[in-house]
C-alpha positions as CSV (number, residue, x, y, z in Angstrom):
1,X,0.0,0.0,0.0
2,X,3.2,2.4,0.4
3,X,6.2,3.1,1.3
4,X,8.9,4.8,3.3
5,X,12.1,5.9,2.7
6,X,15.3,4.9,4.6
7,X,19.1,4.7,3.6
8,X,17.4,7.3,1.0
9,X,16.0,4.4,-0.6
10,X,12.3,4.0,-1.1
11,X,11.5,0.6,0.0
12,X,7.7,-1.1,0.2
13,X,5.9,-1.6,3.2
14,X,4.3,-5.1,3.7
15,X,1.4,-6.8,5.8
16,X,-0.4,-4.9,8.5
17,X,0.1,-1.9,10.5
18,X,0.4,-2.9,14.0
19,X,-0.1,-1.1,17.0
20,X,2.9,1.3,16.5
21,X,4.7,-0.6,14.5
22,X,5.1,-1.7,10.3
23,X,6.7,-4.4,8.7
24,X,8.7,-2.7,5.6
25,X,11.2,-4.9,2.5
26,X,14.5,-4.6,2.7
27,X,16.0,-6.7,0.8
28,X,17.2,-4.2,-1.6
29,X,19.4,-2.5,0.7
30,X,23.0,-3.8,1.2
31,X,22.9,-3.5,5.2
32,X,20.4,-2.4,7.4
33,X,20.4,-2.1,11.5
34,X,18.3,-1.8,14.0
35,X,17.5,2.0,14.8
36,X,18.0,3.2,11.3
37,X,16.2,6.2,10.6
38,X,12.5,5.8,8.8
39,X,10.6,8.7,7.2
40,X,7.2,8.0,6.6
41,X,6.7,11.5,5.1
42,X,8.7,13.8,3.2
43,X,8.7,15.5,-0.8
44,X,9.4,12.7,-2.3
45,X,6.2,11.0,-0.2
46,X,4.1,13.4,-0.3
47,X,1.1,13.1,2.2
48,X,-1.5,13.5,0.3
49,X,-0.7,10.5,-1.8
50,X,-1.4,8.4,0.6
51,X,-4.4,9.6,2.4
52,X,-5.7,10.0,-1.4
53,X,-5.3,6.0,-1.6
54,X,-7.0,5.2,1.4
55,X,-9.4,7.8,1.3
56,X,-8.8,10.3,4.1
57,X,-7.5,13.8,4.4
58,X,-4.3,14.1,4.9
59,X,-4.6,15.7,8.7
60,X,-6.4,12.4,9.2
61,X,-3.1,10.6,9.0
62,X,-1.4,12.7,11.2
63,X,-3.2,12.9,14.2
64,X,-3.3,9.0,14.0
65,X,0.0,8.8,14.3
66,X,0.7,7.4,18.0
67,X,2.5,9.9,20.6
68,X,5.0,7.2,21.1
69,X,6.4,7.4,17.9
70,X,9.5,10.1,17.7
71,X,8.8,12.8,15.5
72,X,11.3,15.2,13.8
73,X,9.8,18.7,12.1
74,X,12.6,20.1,9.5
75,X,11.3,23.6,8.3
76,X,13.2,24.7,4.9
């Protein structure tokens, strides 16, 4: 259903959202660790694409977005 970007690299997510956590392929990446850095939003995933394919407004998304998840607000 989408995808979010780490090592740079867009890479697929796969199964079920659960609780505050995703399952995402990546297999295309030549090493991976835990901790590496995951952005579920930025240009390059705009938003709005994704509330457009599951039918919500983008705000929607947000605010169900758990508190317990870090958060890091870059204003250019």
């Amino acid at each position: 259903l989408g995808q979010v970007i780490i090592q740079g690299q867009q890479v697929p997510i796969i199964g079920n959202v659960c609780m505050d956590m995703l399952m995402v392929d990546v297999s295309t990446l030549p090493t991976i660790l835990p901790g590496e850095e995951v952005i579920i939003t930025s240009p390059k995933l705009p938003l709005e694409t994704l509330a457009r394919k599951i039918n919500v407004i983008p705000y929607e998304l947000l605010t169900n977005i758990s508190p317990r998840i870090k958060r890091l607000f870059v204003y250019e």
